[in-house]
mmCIF file of the N, C-alpha and C atoms, coordinates in Angstrom:
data_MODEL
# 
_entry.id   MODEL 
# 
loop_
_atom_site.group_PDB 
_atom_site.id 
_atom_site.type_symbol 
_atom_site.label_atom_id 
_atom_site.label_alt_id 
_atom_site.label_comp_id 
_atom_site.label_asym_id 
_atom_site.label_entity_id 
_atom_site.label_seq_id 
_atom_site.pdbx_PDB_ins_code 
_atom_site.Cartn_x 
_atom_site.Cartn_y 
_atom_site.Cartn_z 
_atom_site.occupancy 
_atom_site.B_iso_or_equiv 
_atom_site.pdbx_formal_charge 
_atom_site.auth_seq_id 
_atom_site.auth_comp_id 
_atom_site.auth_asym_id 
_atom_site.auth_atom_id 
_atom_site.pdbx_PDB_model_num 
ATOM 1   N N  . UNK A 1 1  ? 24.121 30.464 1.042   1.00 0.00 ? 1  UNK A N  1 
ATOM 2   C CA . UNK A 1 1  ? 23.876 29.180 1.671   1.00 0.00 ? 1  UNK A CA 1 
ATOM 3   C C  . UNK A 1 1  ? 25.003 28.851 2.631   1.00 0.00 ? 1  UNK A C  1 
ATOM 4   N N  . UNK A 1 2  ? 24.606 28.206 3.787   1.00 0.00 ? 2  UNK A N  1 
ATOM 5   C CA . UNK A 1 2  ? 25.905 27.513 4.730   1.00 0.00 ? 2  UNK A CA 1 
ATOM 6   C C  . UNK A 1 2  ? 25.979 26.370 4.350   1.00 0.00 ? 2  UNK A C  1 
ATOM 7   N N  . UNK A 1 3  ? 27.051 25.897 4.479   1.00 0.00 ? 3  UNK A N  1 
ATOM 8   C CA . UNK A 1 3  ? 27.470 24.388 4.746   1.00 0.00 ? 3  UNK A CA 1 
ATOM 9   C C  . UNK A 1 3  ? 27.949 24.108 6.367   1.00 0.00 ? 3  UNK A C  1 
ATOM 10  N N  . UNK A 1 4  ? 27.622 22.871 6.379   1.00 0.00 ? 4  UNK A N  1 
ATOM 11  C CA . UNK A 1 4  ? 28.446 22.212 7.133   1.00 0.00 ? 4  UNK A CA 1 
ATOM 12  C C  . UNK A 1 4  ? 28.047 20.834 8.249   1.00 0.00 ? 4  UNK A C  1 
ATOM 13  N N  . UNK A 1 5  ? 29.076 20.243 8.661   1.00 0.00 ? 5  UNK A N  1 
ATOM 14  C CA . UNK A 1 5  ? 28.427 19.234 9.359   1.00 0.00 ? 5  UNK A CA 1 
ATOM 15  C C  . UNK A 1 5  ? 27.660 19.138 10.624  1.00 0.00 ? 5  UNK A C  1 
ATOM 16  N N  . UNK A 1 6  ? 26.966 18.303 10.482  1.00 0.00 ? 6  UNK A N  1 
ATOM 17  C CA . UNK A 1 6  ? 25.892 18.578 12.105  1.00 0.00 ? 6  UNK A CA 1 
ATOM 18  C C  . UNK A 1 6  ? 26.089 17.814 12.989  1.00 0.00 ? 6  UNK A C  1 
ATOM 19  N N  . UNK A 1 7  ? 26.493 18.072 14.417  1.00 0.00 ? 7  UNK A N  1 
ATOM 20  C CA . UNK A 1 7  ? 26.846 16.628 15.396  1.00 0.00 ? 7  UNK A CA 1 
ATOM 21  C C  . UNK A 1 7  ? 25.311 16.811 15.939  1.00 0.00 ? 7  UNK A C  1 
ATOM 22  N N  . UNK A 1 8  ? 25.269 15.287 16.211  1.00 0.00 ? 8  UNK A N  1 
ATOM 23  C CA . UNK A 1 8  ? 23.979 14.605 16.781  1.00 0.00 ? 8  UNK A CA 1 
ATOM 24  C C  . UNK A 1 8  ? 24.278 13.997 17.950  1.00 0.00 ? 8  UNK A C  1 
ATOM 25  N N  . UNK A 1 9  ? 23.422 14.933 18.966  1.00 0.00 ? 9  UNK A N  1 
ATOM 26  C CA . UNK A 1 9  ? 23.571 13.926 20.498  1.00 0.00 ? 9  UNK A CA 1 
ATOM 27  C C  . UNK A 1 9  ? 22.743 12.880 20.816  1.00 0.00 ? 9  UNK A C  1 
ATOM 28  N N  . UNK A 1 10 ? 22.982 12.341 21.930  1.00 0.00 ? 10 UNK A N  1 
ATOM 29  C CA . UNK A 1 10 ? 22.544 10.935 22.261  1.00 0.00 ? 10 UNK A CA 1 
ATOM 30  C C  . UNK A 1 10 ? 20.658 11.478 22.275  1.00 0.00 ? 10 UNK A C  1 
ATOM 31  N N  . UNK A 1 11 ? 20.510 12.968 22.754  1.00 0.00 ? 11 UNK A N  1 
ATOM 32  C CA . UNK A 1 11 ? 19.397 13.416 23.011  1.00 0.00 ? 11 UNK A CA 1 
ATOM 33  C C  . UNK A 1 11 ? 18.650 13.005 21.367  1.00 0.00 ? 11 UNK A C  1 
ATOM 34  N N  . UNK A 1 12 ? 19.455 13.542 20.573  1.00 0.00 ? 12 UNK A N  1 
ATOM 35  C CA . UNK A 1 12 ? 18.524 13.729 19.320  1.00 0.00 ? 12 UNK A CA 1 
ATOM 36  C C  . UNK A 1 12 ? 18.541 12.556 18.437  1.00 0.00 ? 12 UNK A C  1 
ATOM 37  N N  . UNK A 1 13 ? 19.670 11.552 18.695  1.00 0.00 ? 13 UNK A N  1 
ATOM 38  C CA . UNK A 1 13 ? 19.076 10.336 18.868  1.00 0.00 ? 13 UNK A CA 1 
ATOM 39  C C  . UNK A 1 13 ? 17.645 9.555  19.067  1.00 0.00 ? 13 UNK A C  1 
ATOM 40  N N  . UNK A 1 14 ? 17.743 10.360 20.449  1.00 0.00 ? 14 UNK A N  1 
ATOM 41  C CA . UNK A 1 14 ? 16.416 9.403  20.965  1.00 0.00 ? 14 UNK A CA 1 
ATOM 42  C C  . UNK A 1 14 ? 15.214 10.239 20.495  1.00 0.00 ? 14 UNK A C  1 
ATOM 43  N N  . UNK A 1 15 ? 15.451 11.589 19.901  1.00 0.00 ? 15 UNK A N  1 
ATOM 44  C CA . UNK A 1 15 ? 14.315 12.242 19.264  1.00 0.00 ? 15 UNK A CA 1 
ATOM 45  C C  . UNK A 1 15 ? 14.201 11.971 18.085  1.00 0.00 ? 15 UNK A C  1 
ATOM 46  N N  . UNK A 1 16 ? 14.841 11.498 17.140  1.00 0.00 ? 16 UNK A N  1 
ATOM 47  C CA . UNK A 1 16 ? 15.160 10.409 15.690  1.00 0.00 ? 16 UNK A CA 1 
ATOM 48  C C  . UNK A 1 16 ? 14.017 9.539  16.305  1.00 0.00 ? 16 UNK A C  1 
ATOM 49  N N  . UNK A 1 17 ? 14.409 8.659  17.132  1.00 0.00 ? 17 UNK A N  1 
ATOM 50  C CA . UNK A 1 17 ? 13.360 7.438  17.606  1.00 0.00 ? 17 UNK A CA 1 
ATOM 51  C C  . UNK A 1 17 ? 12.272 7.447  17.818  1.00 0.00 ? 17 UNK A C  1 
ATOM 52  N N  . UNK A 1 18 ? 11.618 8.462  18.223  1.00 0.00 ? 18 UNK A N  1 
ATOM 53  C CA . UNK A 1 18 ? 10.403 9.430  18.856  1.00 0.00 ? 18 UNK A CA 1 
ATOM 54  C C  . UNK A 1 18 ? 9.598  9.213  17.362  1.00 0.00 ? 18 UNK A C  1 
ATOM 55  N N  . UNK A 1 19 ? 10.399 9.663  16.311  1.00 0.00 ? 19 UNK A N  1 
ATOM 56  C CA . UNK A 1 19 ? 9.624  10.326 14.868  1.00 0.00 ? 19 UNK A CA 1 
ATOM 57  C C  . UNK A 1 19 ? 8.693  9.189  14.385  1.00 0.00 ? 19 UNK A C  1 
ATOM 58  N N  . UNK A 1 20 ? 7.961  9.637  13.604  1.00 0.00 ? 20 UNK A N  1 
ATOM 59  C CA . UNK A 1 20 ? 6.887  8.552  12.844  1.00 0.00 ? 20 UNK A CA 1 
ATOM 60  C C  . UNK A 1 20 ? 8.054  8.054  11.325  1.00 0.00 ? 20 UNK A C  1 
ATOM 61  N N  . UNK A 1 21 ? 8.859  7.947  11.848  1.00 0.00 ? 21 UNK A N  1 
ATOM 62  C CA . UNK A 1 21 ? 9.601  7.257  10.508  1.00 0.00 ? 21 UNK A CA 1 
ATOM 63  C C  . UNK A 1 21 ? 9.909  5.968  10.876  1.00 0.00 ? 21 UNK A C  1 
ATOM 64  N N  . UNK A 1 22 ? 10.268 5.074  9.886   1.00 0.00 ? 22 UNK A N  1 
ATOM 65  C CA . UNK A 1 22 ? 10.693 3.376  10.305  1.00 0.00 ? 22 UNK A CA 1 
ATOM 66  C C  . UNK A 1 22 ? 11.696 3.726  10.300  1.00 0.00 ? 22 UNK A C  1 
ATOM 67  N N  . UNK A 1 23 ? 12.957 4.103  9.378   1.00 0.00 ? 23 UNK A N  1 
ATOM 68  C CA . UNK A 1 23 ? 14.148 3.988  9.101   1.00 0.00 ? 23 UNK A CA 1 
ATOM 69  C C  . UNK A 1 23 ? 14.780 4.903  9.951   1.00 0.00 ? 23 UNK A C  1 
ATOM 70  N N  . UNK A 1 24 ? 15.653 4.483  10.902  1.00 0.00 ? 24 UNK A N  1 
ATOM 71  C CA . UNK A 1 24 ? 16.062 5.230  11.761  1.00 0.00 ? 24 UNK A CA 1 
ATOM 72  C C  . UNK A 1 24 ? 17.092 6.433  10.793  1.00 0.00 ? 24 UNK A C  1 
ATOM 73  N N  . UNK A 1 25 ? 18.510 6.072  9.763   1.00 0.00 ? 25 UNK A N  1 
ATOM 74  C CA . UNK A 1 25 ? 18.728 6.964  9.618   1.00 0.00 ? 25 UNK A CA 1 
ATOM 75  C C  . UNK A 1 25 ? 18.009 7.672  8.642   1.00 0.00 ? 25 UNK A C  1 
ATOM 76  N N  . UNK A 1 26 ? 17.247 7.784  8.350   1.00 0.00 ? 26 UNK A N  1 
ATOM 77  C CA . UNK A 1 26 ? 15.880 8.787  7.331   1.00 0.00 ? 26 UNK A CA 1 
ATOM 78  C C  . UNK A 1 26 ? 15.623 9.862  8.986   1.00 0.00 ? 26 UNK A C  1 
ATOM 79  N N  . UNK A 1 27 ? 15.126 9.236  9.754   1.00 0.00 ? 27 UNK A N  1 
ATOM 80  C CA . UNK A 1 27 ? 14.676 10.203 11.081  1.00 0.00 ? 27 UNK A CA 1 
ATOM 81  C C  . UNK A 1 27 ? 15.803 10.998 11.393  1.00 0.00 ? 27 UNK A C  1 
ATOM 82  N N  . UNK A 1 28 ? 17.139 10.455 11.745  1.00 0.00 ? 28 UNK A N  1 
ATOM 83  C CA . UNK A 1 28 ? 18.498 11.150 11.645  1.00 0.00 ? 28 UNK A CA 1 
ATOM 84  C C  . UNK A 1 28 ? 18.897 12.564 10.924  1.00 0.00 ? 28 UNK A C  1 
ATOM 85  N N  . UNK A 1 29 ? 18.264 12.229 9.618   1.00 0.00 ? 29 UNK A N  1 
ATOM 86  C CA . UNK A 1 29 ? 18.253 13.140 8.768   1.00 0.00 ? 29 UNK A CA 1 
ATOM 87  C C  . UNK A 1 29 ? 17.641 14.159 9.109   1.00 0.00 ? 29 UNK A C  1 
ATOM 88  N N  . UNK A 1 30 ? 16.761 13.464 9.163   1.00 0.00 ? 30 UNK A N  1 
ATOM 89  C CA . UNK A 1 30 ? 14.792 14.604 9.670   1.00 0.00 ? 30 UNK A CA 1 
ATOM 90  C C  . UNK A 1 30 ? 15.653 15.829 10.699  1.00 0.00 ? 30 UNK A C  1 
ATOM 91  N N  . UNK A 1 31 ? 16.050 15.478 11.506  1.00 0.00 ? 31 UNK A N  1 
ATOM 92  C CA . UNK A 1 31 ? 16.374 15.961 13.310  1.00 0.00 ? 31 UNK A CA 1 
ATOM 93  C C  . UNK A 1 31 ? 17.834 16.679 12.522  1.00 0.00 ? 31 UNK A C  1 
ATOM 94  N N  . UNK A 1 32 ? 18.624 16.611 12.306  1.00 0.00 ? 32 UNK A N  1 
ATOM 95  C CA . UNK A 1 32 ? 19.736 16.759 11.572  1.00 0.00 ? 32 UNK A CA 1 
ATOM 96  C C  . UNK A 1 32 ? 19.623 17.946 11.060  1.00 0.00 ? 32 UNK A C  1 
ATOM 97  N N  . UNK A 1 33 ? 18.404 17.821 10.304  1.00 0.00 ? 33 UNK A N  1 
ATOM 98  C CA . UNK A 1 33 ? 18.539 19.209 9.344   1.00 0.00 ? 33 UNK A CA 1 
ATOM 99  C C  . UNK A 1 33 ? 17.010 19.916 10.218  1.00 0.00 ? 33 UNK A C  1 
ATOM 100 N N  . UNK A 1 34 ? 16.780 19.496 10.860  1.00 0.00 ? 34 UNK A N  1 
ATOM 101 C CA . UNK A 1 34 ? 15.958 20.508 11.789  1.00 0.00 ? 34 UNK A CA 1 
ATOM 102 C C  . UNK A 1 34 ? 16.685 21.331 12.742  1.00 0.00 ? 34 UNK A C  1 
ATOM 103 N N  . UNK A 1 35 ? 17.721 20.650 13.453  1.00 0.00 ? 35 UNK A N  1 
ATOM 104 C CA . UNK A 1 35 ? 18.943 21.298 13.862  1.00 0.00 ? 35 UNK A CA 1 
ATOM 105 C C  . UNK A 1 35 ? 19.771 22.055 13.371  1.00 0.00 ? 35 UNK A C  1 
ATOM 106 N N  . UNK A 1 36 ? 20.075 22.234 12.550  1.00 0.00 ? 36 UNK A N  1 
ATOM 107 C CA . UNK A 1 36 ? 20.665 23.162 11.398  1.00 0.00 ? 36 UNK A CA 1 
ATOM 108 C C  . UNK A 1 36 ? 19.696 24.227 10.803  1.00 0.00 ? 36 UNK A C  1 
ATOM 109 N N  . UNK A 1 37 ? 18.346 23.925 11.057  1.00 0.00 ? 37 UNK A N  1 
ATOM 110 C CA . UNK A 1 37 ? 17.624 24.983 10.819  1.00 0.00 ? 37 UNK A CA 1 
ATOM 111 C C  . UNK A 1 37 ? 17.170 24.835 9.106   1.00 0.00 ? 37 UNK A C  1 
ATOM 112 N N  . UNK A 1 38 ? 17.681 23.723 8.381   1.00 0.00 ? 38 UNK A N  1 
ATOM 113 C CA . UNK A 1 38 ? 17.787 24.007 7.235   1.00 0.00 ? 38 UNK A CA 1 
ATOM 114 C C  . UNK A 1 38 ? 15.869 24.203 6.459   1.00 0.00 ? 38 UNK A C  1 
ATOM 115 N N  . UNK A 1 39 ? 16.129 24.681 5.190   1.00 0.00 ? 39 UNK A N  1 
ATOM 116 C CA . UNK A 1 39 ? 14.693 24.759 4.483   1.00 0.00 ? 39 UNK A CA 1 
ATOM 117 C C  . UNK A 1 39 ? 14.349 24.013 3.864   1.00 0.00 ? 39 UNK A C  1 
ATOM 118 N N  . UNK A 1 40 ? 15.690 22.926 3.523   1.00 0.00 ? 40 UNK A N  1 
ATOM 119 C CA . UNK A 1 40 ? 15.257 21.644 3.079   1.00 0.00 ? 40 UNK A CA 1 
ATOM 120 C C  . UNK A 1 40 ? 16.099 20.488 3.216   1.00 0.00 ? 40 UNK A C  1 
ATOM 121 N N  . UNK A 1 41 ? 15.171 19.285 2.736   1.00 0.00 ? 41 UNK A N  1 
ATOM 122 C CA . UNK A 1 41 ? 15.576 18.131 3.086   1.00 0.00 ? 41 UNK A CA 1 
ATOM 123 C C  . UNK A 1 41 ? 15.265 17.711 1.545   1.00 0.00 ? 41 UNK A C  1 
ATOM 124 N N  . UNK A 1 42 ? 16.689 17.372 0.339   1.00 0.00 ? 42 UNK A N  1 
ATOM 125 C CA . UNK A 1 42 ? 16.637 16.858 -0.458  1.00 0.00 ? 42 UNK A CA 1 
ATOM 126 C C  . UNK A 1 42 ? 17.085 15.716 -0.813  1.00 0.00 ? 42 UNK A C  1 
ATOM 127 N N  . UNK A 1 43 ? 16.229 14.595 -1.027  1.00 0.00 ? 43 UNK A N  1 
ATOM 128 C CA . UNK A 1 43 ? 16.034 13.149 -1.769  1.00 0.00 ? 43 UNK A CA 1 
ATOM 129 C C  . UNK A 1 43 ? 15.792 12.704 -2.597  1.00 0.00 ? 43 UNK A C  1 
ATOM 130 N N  . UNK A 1 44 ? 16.263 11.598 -3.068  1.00 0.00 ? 44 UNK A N  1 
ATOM 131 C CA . UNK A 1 44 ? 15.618 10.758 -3.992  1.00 0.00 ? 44 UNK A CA 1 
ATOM 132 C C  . UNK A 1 44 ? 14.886 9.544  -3.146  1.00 0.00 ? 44 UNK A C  1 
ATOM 133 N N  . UNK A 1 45 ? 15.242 9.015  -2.102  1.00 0.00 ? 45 UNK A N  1 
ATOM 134 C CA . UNK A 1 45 ? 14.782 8.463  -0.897  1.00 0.00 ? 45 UNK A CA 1 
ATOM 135 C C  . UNK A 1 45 ? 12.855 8.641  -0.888  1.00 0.00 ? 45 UNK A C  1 
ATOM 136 N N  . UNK A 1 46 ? 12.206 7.716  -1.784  1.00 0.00 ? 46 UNK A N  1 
ATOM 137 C CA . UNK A 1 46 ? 10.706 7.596  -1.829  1.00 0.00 ? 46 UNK A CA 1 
ATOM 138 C C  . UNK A 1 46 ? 10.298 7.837  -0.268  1.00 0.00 ? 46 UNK A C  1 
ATOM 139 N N  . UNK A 1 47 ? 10.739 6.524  -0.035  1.00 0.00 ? 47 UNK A N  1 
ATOM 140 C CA . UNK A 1 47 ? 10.246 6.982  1.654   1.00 0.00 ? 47 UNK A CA 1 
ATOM 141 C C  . UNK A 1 47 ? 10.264 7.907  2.243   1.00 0.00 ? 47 UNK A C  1 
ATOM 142 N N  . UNK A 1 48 ? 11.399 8.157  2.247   1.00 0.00 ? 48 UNK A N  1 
ATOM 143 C CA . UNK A 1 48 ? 11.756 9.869  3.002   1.00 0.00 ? 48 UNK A CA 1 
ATOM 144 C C  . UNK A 1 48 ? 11.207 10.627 2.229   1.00 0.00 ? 48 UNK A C  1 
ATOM 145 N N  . UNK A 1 49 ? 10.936 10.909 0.975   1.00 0.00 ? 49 UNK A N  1 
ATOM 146 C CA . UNK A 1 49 ? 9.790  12.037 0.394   1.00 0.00 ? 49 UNK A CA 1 
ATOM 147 C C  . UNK A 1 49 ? 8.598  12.112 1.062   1.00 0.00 ? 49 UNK A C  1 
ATOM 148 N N  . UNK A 1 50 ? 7.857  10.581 1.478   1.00 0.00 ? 50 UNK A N  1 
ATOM 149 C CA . UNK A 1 50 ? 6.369  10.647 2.012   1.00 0.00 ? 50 UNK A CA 1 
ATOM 150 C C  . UNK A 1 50 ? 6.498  10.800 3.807   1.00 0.00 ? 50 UNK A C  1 
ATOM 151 N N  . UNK A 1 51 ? 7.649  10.904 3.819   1.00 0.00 ? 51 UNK A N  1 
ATOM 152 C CA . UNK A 1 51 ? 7.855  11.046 5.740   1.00 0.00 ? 51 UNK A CA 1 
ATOM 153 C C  . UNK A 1 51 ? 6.839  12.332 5.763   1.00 0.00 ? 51 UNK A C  1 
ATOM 154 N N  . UNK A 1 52 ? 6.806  11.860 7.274   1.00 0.00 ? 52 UNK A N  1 
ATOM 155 C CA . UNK A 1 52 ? 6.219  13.500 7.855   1.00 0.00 ? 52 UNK A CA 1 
ATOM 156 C C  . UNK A 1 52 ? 7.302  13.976 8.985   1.00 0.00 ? 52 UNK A C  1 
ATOM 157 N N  . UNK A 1 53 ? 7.652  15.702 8.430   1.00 0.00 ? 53 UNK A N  1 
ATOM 158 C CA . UNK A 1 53 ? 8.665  15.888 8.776   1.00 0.00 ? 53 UNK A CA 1 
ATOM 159 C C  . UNK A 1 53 ? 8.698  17.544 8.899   1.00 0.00 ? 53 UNK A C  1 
ATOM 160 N N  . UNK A 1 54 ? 8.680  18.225 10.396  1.00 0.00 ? 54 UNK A N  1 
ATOM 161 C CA . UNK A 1 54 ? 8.826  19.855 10.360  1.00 0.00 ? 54 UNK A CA 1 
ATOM 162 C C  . UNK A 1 54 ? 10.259 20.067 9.392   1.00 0.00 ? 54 UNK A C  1 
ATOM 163 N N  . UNK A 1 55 ? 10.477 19.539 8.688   1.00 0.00 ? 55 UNK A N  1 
ATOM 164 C CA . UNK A 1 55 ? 11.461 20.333 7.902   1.00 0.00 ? 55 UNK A CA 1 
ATOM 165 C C  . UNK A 1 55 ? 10.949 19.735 5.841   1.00 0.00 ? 55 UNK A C  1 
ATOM 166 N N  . UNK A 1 56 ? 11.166 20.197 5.482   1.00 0.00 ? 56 UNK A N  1 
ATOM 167 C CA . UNK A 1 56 ? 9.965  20.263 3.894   1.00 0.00 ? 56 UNK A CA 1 
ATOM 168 C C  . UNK A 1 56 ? 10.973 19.231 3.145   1.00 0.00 ? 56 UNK A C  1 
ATOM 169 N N  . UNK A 1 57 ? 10.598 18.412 2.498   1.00 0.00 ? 57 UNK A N  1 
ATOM 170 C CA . UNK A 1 57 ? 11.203 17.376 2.616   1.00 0.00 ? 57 UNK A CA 1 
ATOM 171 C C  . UNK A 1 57 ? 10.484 17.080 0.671   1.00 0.00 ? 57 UNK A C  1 
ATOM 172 N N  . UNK A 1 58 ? 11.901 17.523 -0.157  1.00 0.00 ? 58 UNK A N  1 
ATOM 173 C CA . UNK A 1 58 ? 11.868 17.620 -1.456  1.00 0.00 ? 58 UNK A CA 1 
ATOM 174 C C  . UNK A 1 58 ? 12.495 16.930 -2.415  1.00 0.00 ? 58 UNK A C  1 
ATOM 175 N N  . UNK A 1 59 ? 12.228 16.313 -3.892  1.00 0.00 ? 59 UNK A N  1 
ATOM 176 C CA . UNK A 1 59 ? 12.931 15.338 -4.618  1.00 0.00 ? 59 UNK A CA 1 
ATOM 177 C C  . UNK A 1 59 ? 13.965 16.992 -5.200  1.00 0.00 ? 59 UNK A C  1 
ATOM 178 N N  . UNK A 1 60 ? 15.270 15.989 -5.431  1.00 0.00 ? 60 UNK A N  1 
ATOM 179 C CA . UNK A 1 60 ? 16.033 17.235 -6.456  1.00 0.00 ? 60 UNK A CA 1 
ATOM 180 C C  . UNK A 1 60 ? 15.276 18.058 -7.528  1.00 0.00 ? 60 UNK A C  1 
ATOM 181 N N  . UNK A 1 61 ? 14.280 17.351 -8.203  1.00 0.00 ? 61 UNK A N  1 
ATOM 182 C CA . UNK A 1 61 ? 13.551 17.941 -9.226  1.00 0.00 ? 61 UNK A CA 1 
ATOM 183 C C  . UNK A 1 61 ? 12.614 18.985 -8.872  1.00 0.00 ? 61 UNK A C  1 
ATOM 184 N N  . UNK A 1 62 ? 11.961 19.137 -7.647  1.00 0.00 ? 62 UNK A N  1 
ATOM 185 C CA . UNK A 1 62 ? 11.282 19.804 -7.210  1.00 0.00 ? 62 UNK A CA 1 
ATOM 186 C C  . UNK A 1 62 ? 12.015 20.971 -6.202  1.00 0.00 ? 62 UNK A C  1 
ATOM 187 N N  . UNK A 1 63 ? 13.396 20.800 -5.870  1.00 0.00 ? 63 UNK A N  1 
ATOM 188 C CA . UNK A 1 63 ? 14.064 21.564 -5.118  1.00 0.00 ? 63 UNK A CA 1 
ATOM 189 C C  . UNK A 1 63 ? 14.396 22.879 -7.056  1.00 0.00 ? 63 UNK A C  1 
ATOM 190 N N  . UNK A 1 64 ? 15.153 22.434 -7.982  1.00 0.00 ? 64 UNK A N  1 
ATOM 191 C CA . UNK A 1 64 ? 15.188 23.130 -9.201  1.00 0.00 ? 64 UNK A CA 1 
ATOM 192 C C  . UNK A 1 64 ? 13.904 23.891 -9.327  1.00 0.00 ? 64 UNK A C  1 
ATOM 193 N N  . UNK A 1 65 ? 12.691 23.455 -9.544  1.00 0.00 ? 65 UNK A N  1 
ATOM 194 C CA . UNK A 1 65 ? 11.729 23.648 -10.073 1.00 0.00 ? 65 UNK A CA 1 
ATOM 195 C C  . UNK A 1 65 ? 11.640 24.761 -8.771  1.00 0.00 ? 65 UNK A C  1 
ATOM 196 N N  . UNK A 1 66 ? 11.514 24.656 -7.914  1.00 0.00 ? 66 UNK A N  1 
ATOM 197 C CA . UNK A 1 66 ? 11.334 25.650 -6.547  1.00 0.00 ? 66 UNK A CA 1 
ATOM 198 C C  . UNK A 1 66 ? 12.517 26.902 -6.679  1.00 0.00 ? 66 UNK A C  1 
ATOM 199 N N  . UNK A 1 67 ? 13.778 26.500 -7.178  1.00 0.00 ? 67 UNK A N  1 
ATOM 200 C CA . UNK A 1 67 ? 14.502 27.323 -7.205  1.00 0.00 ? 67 UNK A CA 1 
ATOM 201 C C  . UNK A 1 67 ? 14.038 28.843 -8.634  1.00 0.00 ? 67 UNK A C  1 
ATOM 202 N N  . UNK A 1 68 ? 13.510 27.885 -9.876  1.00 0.00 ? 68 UNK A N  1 
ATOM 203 C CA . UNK A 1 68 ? 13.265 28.777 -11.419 1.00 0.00 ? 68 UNK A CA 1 
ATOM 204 C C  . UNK A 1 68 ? 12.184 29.434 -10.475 1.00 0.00 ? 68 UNK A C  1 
ATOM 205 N N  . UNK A 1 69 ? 10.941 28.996 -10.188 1.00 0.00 ? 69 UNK A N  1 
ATOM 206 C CA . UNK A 1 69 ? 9.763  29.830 -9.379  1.00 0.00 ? 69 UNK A CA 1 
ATOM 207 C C  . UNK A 1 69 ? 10.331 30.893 -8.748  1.00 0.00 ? 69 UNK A C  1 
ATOM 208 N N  . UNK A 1 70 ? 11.631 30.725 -7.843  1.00 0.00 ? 70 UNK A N  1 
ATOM 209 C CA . UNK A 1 70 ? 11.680 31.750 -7.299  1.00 0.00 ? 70 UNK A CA 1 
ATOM 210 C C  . UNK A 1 70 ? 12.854 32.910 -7.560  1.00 0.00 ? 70 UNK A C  1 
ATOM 211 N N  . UNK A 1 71 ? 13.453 32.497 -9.426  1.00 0.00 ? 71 UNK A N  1 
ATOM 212 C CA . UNK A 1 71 ? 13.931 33.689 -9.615  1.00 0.00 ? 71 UNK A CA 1 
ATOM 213 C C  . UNK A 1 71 ? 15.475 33.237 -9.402  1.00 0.00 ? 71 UNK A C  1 
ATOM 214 N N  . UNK A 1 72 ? 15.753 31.850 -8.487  1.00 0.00 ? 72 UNK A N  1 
ATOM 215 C CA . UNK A 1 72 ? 17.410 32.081 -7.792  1.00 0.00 ? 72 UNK A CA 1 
ATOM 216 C C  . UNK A 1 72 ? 17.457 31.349 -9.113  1.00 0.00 ? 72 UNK A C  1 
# 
């Protein structure tokens, strides 16, 4: 796994704003870890579970449960 922090430009900003989310930083997130490429987006954040979002967007319990399925 990588870590690390993600800078956000004014561009992806305004692509945060673009998203079908209300909460701007929930969309932040969204764009954030779409930028990073990541495979997931883990919450406890209800809302942000039911976002719609090109990046898969999982409660901790279901990120575990995804992890035993696959053996890691």
């Amino acid at each position: 796994m990588n870590y690390g922090i993600v800078s956000i430009s004014q561009d992806e900003c305004k692509a945060a704003l673009a998203l079908p989310i209300d909460d701007f930083e929930d969309a932040l997130v969204v764009i954030s870890a779409q930028r990073a490429n990541a495979d997931y987006i883990i919450t406890r954040d209800d809302k942000l579970l039911s976002a719609a979002s090109p990046v898969k967007i999982i409660s901790p319990r279901g990120f575990l449960d995804a992890l035993n399925e696959n053996g890691e």
